[in-house]
N, C-alpha and C positions, 0 to 999 in steps of 0.2 A: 504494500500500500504506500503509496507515494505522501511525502508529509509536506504539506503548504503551511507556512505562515513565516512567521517572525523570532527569533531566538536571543533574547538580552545578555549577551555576555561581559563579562566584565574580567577586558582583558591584562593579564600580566605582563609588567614593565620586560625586555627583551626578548618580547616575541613578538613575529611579525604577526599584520594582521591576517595574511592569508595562509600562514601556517596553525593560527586559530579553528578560521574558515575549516581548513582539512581535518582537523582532530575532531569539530562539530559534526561534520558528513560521518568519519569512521564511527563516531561515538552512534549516532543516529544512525547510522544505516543511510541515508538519505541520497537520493537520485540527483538531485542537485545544489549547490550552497554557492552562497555568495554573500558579501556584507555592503553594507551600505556609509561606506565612509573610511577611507583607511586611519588606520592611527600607527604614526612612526613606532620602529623598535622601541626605542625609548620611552613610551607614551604610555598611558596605561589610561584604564576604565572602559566607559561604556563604546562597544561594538556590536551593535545590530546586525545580525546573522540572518539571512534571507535564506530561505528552504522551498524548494519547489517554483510552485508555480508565483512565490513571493521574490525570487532571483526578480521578476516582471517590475520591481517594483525602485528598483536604481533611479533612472531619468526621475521617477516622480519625487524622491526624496535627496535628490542631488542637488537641489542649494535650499535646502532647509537650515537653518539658523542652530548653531552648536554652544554651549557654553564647556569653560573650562577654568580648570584650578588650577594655579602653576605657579613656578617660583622663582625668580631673577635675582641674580647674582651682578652686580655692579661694579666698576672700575676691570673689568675684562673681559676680554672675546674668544671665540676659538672661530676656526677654519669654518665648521659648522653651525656656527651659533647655539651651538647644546655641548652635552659632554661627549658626545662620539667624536667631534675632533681635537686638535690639537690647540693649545691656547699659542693665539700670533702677537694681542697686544693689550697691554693693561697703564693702568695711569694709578694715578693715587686720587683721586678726586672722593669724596665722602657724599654719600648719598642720604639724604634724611626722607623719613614718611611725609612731613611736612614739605618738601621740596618735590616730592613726587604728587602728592594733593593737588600743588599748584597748579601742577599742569597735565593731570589728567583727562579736563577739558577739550584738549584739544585734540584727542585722539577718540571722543563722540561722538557718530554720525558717520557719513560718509568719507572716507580718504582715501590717499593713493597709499599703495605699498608696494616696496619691490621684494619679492620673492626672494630669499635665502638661493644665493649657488649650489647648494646642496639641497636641493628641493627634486621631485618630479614634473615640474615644469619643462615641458617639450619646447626644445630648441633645434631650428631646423631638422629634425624627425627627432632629433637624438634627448634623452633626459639629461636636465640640466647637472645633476650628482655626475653623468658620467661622463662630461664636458668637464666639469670640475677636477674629476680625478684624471682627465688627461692632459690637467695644465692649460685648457684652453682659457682664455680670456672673455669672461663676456658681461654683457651690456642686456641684462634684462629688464623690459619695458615695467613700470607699475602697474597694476590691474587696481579698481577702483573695488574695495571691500565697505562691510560698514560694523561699527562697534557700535550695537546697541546699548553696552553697559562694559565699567571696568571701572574695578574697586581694589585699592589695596587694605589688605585683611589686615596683617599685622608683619611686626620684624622678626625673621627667623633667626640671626645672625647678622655679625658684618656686614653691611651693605648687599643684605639679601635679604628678599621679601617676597612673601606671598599675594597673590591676585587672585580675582575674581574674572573671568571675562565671557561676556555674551556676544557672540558676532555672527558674522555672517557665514554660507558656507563659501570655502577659497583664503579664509584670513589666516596668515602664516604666523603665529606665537609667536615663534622665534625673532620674524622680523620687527614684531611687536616690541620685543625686547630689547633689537640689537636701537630702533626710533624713538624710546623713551630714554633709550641712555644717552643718547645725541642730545636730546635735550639739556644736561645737564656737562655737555662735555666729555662724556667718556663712555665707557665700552660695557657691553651687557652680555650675560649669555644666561640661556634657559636652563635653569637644572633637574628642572621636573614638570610634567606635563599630565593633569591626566581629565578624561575628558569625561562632565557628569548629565550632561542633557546632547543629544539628537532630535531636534526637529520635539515630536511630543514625549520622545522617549526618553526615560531618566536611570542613571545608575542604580536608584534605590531597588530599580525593579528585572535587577541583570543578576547570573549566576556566573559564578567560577567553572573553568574545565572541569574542576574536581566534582562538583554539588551535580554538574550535567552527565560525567560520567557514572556518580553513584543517582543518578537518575531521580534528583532534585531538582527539577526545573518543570516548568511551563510553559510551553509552545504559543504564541498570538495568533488568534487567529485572523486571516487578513481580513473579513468582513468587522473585525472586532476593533480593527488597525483605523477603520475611518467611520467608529459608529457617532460620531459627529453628524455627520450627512443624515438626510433625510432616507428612510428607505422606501424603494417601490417595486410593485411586481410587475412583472413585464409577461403579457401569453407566450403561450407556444410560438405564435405567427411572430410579432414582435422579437421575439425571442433570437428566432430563426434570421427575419431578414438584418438584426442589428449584426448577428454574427458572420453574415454573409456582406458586412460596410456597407448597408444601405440605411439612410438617415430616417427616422420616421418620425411624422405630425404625432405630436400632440399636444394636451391643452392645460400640459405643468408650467410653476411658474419658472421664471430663468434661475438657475442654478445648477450645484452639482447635488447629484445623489447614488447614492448604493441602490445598483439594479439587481435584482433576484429574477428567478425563472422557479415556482415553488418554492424548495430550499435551497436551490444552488446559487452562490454567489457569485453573478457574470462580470461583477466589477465596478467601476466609478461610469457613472454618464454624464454629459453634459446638457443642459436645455439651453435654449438659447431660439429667442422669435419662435415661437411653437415649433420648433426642429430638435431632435432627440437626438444622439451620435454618443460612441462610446469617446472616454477620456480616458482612462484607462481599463483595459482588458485584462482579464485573470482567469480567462480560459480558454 
């Protein structure tokens, strides 16, 4: 029996994400997996694990809004802006909460940012990490993100502190990091990264490999994923011509809704001027 929905994992700091993904398929048995968002070696927390016919559901949650807890280390850099590289240059400059308060502002809202050279940002076909480790030189454009929220929590240490951050989905932390310490003169890097909200999804409600392998966990089910939406049942005929890409009248109001056929859930639909058409499909 093929298993659709959604799987909250909550993943461990040096493991990649899609050697998570593999250990959720062999645990599960599952015909297909995929996640929805990677999170660096380094990074840990919530990874939403797509199963079945839930893989369908990438493009729809691919710039949903992430939040993350993480923690900056001040007056130094590395190669990578985190701990995987090598530190290239530090100053002595002293960092205070209060000095960081002041201009947290400005980093509210919509801004430009340039991507970390050790990032997966695609550079003439190639990833930008592997332009980087061949010594290439390069000049990556800023992509416009937006920071809906960022708070610093408190001081862990030495000119290192922990944050709060809501943003967009594409916002790079690190660069996050390396642009608030500009601010003050001197150099940043990420010491820890871990990520506690996806789009509606929350850590609170994710398992460990261990909790999933001794078969403590909970599967989402996708109709369960968007019980927001309004639901409707759709006939046989209906049914039929929607899944054959033909648009059909009717006389709901504009929005999106959960379509059924009985009990089967065919997916997200859109209304729009009395014309019905799928939005997304899940079977």
């Amino acid at each position: 029996m093929q298993i659709n929905g959604i799987l909250l994992v909550n993943k461990e700091r040096g493991m990649s994400s899609n050697t998570v993904v593999n250990k959720v398929k062999k645990i599960l048995q599952a015909e297909k997996a995929g996640h929805l968002g990677t999170l660096d070696v380094l990074g840990e927390g919530l990874l939403p694990v797509t199963l079945g016919k839930g893989t369908k559901l990438f493009d729809y949650f691919l710039k949903k809004d992430k939040t993350y807890l993480t923690v900056f280390k001040f007056g130094q850099t590395t190669s990578t802006l985190d701990l995987e590289g090598d530190i290239i240059a530090q100053n002595d400059v002293v960092v205070t909460k209060e000095m960081i308060d002041e201009v947290l502002h400005k980093f509210i809202g919509k801004i430009k940012q340039v991507p970390p050279k050790y990032s997966a940002k695609k550079v003439e076909g190639k990833r930008a990490y592997q332009l980087a480790r061949e010594g290439k030189r390069l000049n990556l454009p800023a992509n416009e993100i937006t920071i809906y929220s960022i708070e610093c929590i408190n001081k862990m240490d030495f000119n290192t502190y922990t944050f709060l951050v809501h943003c967009s989905s594409g916002t790079y932390i690190r660069s996050l990091c390396r642009d608030l310490a500009a601010q003050f003169g001197t150099f940043g890097v990420m010491q820890y990264i871990q990520r506690t909200k996806c789009g509606d999804f929350s850590i609170r409600n994710s398992y460990s490999l261990d909790q999933i392998q001794k078969g403590n966990y909970k599967i989402i089910e996708l109709d369960k994923i968007f019980n927001r939406k309004k639901k409707i049942q759709l006939d046989d005929e209906s049914t039929q011509k929607l899944l054959n890409g033909c648009i059909i009248n009717t006389d709901l109001n504009n929005g999106t809704y959960r379509a059924y056929n009985q009990n089967q859930f065919l997916g997200l639909v859109i209304v729009r001027e009395n014309k019905l058409k799928f939005k997304l499909r899940l079977i």
